[in-house]
KOLZA-366636 format. One record per atom (N, C-alpha, C, O): residue in three letters; z negated, y, x negated. Coordinates in steps of 0.1 Angstrom, whole numbers, plus 5000, padded with zeros to 4 digits. Layout:
<rs>
alaZYX ...
</rs>
This chain:
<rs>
unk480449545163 unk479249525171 unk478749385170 unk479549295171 unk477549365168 unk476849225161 unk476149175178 unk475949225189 unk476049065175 unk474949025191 unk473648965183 unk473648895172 unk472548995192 unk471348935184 unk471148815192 unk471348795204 unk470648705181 unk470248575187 unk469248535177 unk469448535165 unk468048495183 unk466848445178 unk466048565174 unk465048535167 unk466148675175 unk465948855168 unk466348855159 unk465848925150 unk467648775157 unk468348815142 unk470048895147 unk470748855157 unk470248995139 unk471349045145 unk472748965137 unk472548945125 unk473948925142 unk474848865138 unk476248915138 unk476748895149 unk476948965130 unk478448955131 unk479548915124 unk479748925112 unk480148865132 unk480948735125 unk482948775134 unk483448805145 unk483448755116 unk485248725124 unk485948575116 unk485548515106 unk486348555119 unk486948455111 unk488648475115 unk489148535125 unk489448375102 unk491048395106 unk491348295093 unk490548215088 unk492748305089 unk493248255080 unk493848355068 unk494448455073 unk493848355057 unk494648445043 unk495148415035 unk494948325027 unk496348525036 unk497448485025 unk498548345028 unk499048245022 unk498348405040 unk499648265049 unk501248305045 unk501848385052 unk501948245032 unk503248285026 unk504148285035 unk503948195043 unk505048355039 unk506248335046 unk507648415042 unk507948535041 unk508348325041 unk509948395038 unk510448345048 unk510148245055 unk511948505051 unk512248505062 unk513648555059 unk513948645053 unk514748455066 unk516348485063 unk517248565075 unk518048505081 unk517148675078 unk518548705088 unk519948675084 unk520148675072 unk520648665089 unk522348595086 unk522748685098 unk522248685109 unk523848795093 unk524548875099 unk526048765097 unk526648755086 unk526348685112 unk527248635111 unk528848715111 unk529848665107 unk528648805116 unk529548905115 unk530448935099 unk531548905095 unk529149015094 unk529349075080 unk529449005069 unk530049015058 unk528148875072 unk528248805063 unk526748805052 unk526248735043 unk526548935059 unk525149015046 unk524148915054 unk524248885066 unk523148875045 unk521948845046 unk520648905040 unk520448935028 unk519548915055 unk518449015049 unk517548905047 unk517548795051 unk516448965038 unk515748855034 unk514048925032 unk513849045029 unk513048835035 unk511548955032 unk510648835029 unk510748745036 unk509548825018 unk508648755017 unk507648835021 unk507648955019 unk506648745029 unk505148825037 unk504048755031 unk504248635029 unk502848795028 unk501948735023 unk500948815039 unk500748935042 unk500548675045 unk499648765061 unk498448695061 unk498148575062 unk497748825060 unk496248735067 unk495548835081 unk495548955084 unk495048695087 unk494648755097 unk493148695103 unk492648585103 unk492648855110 unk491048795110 unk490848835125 unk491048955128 unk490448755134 unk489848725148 unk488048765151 unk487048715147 unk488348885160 unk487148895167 unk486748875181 unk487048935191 unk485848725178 unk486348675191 unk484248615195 unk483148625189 unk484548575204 unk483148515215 unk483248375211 unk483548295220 unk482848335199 unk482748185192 unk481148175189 unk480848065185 unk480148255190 unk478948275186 unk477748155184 unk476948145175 unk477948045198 unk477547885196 unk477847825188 unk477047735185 unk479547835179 unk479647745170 unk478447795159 unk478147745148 unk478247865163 unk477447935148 unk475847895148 unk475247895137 unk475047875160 unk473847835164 unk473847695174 unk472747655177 unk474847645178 unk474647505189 unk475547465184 unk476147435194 unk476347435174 unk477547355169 unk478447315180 unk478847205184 unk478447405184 unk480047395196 unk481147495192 unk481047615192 unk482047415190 unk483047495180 unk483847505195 unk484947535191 unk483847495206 unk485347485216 unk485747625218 unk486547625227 unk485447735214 unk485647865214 unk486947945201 unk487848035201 unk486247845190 unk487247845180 unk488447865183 unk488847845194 unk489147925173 unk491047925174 unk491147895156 unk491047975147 unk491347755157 unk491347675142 unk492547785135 unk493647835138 unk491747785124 unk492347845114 unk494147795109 unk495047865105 unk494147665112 unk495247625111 unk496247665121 unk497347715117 unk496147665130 unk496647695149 unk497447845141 unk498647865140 unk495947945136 unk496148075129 unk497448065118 unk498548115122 unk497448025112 unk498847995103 unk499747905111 unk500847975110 unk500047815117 unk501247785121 unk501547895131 unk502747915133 unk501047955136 unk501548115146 unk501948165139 unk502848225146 unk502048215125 unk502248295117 unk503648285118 unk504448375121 unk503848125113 unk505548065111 unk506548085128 unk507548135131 unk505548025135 unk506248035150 unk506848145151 unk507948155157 unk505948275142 unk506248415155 unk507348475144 unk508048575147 unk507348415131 unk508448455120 unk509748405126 unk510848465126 unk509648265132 unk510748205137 unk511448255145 unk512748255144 unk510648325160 unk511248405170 unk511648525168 unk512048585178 unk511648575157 unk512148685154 unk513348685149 unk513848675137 unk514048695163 unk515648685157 unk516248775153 unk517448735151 unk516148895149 unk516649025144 unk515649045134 unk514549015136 unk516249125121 unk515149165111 unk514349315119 unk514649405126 unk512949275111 unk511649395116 unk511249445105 unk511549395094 unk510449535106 unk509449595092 unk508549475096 unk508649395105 unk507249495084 unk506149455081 unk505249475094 unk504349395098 unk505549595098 unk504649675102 unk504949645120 unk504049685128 unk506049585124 unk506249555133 unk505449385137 unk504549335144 unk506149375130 unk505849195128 unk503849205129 unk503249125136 unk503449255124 unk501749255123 unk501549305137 unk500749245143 unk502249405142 unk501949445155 unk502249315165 unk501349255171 unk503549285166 unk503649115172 unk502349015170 unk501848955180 unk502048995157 unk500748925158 unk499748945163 unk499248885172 unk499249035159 unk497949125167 unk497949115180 unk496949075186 unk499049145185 unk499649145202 unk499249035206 unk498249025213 unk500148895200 unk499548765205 unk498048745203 unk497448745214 unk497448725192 unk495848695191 unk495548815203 unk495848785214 unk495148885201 unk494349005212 unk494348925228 unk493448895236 unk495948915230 unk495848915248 unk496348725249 unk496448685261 unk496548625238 unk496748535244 unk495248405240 unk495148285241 unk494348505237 unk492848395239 unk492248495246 unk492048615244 unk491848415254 unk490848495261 unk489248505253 unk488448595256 unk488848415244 unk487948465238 unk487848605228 unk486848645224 unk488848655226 unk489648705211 unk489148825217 unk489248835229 unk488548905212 unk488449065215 unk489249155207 unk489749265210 unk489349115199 unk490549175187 unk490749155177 unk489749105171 unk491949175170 unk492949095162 unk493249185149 unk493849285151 unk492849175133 unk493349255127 unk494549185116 unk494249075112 unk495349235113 unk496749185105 unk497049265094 unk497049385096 unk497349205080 unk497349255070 unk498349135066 unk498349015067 unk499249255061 unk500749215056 unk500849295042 unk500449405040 unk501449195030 unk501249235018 unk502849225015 unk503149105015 unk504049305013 unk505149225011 unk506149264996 unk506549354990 unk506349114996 unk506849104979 unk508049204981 unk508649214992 unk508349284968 unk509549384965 unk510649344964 unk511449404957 unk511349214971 unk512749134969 unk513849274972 unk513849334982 unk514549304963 unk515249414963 unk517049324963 unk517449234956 unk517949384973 unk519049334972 unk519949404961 unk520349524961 unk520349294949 unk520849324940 unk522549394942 unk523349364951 unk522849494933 unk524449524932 unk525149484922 unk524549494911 unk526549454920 unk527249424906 unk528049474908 unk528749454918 unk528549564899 unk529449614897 unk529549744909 unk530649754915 unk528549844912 unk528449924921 unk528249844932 unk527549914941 unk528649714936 unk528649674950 unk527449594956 unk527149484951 unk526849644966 unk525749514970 unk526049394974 unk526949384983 unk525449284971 unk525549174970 unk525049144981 unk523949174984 unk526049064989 unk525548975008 unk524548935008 unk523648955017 unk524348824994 unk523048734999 unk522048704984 unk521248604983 unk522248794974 unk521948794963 unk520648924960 unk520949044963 unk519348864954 unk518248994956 unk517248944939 unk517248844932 unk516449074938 unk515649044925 unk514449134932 unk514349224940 unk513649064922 unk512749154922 unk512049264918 unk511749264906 unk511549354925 unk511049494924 unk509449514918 unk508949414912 unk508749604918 unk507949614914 unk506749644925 unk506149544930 unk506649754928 unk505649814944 unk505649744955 unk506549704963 unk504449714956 unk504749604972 unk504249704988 unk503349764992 unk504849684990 unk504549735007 unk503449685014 unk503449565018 unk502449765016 unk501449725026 unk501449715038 unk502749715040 unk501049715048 unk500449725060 unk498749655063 unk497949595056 unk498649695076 unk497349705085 unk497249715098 unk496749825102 unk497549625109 unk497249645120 unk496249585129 unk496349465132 unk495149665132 unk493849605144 unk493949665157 unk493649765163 unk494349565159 unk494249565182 unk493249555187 unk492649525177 unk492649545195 unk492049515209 unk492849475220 unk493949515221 unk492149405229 unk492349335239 unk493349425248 unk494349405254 unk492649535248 unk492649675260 unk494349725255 unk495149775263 unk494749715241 unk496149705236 unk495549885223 unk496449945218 unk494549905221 unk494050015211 unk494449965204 unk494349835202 unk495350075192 unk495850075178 unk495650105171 unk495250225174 unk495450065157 unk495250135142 unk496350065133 unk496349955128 unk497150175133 unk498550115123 unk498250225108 unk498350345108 unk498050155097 unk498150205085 unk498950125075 unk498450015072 unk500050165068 unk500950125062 unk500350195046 unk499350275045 unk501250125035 unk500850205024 unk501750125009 unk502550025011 unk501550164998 unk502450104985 unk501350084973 unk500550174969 unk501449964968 unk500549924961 unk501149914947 unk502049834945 unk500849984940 unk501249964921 unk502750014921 unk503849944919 unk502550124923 unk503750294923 unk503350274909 unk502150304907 unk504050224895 unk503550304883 unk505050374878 unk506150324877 unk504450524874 unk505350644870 unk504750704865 unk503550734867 unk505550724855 unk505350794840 unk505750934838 unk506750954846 unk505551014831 unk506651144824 unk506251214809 unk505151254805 unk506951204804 unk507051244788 unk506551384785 unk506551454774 unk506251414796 unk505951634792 unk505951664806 unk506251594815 unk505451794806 unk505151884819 unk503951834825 unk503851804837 unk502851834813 unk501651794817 unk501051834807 unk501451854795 unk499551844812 unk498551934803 unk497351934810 unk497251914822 unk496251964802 unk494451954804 unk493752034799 unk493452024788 unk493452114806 unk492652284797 unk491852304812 unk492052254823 unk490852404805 unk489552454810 unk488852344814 unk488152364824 unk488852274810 unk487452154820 unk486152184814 unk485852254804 unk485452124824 unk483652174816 unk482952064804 unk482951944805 unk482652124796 unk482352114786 unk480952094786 unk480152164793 unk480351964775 unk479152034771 unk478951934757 unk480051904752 unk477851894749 unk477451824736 unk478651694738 unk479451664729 unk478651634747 unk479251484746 unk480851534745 unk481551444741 unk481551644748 unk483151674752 unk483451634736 unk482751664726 unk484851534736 unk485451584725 unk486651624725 unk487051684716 unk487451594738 unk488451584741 unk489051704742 unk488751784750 unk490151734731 unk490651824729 unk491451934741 unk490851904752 unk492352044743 unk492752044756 unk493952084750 unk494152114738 unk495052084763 unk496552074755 unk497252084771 unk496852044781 unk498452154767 unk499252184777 unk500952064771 unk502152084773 unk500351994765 unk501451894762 unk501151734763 unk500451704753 unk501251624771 unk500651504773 unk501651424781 unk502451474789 unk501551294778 unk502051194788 unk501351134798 unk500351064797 unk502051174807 unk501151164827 unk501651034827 unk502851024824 unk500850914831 unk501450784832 unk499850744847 unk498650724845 unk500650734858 unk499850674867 unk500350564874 unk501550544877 unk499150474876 unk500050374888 unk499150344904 unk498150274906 unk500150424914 unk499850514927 unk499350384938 unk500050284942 unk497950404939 unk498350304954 unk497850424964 unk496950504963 unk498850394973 unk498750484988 unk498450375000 unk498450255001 unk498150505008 unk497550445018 unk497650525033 unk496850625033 unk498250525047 unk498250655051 unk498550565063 unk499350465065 unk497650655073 unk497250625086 unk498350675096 unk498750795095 unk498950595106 unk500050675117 unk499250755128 unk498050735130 unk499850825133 unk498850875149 unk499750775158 unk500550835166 unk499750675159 unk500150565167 unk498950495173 unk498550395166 unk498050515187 unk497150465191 unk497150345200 unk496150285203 unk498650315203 unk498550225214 unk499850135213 unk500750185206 unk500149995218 unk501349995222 unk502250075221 unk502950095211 unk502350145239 unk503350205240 unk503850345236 unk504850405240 unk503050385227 unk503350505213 unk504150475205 unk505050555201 unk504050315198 unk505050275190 unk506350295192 unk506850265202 unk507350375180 unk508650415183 unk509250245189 unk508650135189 unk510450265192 unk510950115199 unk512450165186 unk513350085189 unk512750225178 unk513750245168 unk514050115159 unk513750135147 unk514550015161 unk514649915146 unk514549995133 unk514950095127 unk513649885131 unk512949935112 unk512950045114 unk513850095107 unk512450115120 unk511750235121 unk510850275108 unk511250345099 unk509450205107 unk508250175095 unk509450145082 unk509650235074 unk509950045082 unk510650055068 unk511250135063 unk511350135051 unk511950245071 unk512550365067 unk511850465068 unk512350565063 unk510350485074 unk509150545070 unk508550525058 unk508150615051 unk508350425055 unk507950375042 unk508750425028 unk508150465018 unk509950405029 unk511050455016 unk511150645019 unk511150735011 unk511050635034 unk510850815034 unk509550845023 unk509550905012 unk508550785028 unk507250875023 unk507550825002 unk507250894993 unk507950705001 unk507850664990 unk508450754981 unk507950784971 unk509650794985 unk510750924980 unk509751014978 unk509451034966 unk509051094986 unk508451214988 unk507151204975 unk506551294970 unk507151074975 unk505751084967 unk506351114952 unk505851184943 unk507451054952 unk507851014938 unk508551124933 unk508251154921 unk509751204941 unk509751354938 unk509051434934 unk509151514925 unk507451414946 unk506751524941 unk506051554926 unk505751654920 unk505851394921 unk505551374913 unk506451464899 unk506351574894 unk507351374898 unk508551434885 unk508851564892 unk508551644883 unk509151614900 unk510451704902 unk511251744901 unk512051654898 unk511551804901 unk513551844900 unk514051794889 unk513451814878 unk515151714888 unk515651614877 unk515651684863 unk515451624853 unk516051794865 unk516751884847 unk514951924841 unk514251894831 unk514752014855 unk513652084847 unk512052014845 unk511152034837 unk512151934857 unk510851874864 unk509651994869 unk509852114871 unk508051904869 unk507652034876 unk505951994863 unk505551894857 unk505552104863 unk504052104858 unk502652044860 unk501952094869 unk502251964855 unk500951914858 unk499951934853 unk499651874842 unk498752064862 unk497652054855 unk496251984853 unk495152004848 unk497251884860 unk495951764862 unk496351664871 unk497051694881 unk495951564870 unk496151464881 unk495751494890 unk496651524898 unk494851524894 unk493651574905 unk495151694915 unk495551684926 unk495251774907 unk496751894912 unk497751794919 unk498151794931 unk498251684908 unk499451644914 unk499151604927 unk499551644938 unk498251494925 unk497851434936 unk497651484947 unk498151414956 unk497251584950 unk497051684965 unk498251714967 unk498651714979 unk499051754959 unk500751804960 unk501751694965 unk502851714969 unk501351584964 unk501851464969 unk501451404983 unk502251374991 unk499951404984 unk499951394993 unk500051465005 unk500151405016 unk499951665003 unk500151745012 unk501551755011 unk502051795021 unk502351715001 unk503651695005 unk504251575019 unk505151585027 unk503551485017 unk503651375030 unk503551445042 unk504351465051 unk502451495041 unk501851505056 unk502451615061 unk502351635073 unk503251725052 unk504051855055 unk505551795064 unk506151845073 unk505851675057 unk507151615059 unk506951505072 unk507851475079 unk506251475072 unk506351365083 unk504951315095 unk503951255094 unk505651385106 unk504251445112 unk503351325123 unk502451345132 unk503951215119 unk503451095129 unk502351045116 unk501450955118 unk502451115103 unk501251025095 unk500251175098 unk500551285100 unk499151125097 unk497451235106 unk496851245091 unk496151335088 unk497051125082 unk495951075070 unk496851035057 unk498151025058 unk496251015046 unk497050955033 unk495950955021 unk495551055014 unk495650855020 unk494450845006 unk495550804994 unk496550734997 unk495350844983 unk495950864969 unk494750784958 unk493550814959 unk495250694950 unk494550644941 unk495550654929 unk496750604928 unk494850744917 unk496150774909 unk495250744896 unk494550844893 unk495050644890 unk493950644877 unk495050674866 unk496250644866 unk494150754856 unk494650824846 unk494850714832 unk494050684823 unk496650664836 unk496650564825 unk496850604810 unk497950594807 unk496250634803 unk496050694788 unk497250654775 unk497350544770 unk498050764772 unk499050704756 unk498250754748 unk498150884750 unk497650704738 unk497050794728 unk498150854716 unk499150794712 unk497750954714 unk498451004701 unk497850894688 unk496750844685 unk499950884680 unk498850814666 unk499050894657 unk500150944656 unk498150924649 unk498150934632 unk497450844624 unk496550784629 unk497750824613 unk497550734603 unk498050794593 unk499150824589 unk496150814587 unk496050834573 unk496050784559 unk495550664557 unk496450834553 unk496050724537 unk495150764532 unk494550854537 unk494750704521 unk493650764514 unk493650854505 unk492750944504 unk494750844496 unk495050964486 unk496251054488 unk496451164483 unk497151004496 unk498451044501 unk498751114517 unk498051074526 unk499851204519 unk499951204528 unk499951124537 unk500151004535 unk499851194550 unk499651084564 unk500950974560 unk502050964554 unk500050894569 unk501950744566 unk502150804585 unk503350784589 unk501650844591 unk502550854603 unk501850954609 unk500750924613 unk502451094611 unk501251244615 unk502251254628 unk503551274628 unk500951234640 unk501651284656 unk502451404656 unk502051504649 unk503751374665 unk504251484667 unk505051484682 unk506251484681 unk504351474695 unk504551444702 unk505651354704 unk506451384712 unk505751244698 unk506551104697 unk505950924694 unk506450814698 unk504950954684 unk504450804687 unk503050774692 unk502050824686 unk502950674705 unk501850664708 unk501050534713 unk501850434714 unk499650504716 unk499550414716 unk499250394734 unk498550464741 unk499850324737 unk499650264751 unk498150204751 unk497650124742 unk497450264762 unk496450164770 unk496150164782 unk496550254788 unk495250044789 unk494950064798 unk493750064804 unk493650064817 unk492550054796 unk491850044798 unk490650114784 unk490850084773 unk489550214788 unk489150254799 unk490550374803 unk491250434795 unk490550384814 unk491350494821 unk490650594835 unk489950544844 unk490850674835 unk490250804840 unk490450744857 unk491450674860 unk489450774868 unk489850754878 unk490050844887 unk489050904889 unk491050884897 unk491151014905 unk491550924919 unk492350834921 unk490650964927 unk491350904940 unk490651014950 unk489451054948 unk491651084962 unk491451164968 unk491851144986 unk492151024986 unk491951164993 unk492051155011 unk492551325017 unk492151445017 unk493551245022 unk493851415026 unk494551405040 unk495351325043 unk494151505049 unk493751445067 unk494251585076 unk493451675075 unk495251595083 unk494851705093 unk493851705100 unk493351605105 unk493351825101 unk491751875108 unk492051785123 unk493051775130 unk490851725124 unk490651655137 unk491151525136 unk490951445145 unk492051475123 unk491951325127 unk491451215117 unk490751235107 unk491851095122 unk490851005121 unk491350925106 unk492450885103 unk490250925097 unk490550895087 unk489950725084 unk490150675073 
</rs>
C-alpha cells in the first residue's frame, strides 16, 4: 500500500542484504558440534516517509542497527534452529519492537555445510560442502500475520534412460526427432508455501522446518528416479514435474502450495563423420555432448483448491 504525497503515489521498504553469518552449537555433553552458514536479508515496512520528502531520517532503523541484530539474535540463540525458525525470530523482532515497522520480511539463503563421515562414522566437528542450498521466506506484520515459504535452490539430477519425447506438435520449423530413449538432466528449484498463518500455528517441535525440508527433498528426488533397480518413466518433464510436486502435497499436508522450476538441461547425441570413411564415432546411446545453454524451460505451481499461492 503506497501513500500519496504531492499527487504522486509512493511505496518504499528499505533493510539490509546478504548479512553473512556462521553459527557454532557445542553439545558439551557429546562433544558433536552443529554448525550453519546464513546469508539474511531483510526488508522493513515501516512509517519513514519524511525522510524521503523533508529530510528527516529520525524514523529510520539504520541499516546497520539491521545487521548487527542479525549477529545479536544469532548470538541468543542458544540451541540450534532451522532457517526457518531463526527468520521467524527476526521478523518477530522488526514487526513488534519499532513502533514505526508495519512489517518485516526475512530471506534466509543457507550454505549446504554437510557433516562429513570417515570411515562410516560422523565426524563431531568436521563438515564439507554440499551442493542445494536451503531457502526460506518469512513476512510478518505487526498484528503477528504469517507467510512462511521454505524451498531448495540448484536440486541438479540426472538419469541415463527412462525417458522419452513423442507426440508433440509439429509444424515447418520441428526438427526434433522423437524417441522414447534420452538423458533427463534437470536442475530443480522449489518453492512451497506452509498453511502456517500466524505465530501461534507454528509447530513449537525443534527443527521441525529442517526435517520438513529433507522430508519434502527426499520426496522430490524419489519421485524423480524411482525405485532404485527399475526406476520409473518419463514422458516429459512437464509429467515428472506434476508427479513431484503432487507427490509433496499428497505427503505432507501443512504445505497448501509448491512451484517447480525444472529447465530442460540438454546431452546432445554425438556422431562424427568422415568424409570418405565410416563414422569415426556413430551414437549409440553412450557418447554425448553436455550443454547448458539454450535449454528448454518448464516451470509449473501446483496448490490445493482454495489456497493461497
Amino acid at each position: 500500500m503506497g501513500e500519496v504525497i504531492e499527487g504522486l503515489k509512493l511505496e518504499q521498504r528499505h533493510g539490509k542484504a546478504r548479512v553473512r553469518v556462521g553459527r557454532v552449537w557445542r553439545d558439551s555433553n557429546s562433544g558433536v558440534h552443529s554448525f550453519v552458514e546464513w546469508n539474511v536479508s531483510v526488508s522493513l515496512l515501516s512509517h519513514c516517509l519524511p525522510s524521503y520528502f523533508r529530510d528527516d531520517n529520525s524514523a529510520i532503523v539504520a541499516t546497520d542497527t539491521i545487521k548487527n541484530t542479525v549477529y545479536v539474535k544469532a548470538k541468543e540463540s542458544q540451541k540450534e534452529l532451522s532457517a526457518e525458525d531463526f527468520a521467524i525470530g527476526l521478523a518477530k523482532h522488526f514487526a513488534s519492537f519499532y513502533s514505526q515497522v508495519t512489517a518485516a520480511i526475512v530471506k534466509i539463503v543457507e550454505k549446504p555445510w554437510e557433516r562429513i563421515s570417515l570411515n562410516g562414522q560422523p565426524h563431531n566437528h568436521g563438515f564439507k560442502l554440499g551442493s542445494e542450498k536451503h531457502v526460506t521466506e518469512v513476512a510478518m506484520t505487526k498484528s503477528g500475520a504469517l507467510k512462511l515459504t521454505s524451498g531448495i535452490d540448484g536440486l541438479a539430477v540426472l538419469k541415463t534412460t527412462k525417458s522419452g519425447f513423442e507426440g508433440f506438435f509439429r509444424d515447418k520449423n520441428t526438427l526434433l526427432p522423437e524417441t522414447r530413449e534420452r538423458m533427463l538432466a534437470t536442475e530443480v528449484t522449489a518453492s512451497w508455501r506452509y498453511q502456517y498463518d500466524s505465530l501461534s500455528s507454528i509447530p513449537s517441535k525443534p527443527l521441525y522446518f529442517s526435517e520438513r525440508y529433507w522430508d519434502v527433498h527426499k520426496s522430490l528426488v524419489e519421485t524423480f528416479f524411482g525405485p532404485p533397480k527399475e526406476g520409473v518413466y518419463s514422458p516429459s518433464v512437464q509429467s515428472t514435474l506434476y508427479q513431484m510436486a503432487k507427490a509433496v502435497l499428497s505427503r505432507f499436508q501443512d504445505i497448501e502450495s509448491i512451484q517447480l522450476k525444472m529447465p530442460n538441461i540438454h546431452f546432445l547425441p554425438v556422431n562424427l563423420s568422415s568424409k570418405d570413411g565410416p563414422p569415426i564415432v556413430k551414437f549409440d546411446d553412450d557418447v554425448y555432448l553436455p550443454t547448458d545453454e539454450p535449454h528448454g524451460s518448464i516451470e509449473a505451481s501446483l496448490s490445493r483448491v482454495q489456497s493461497r499461492l
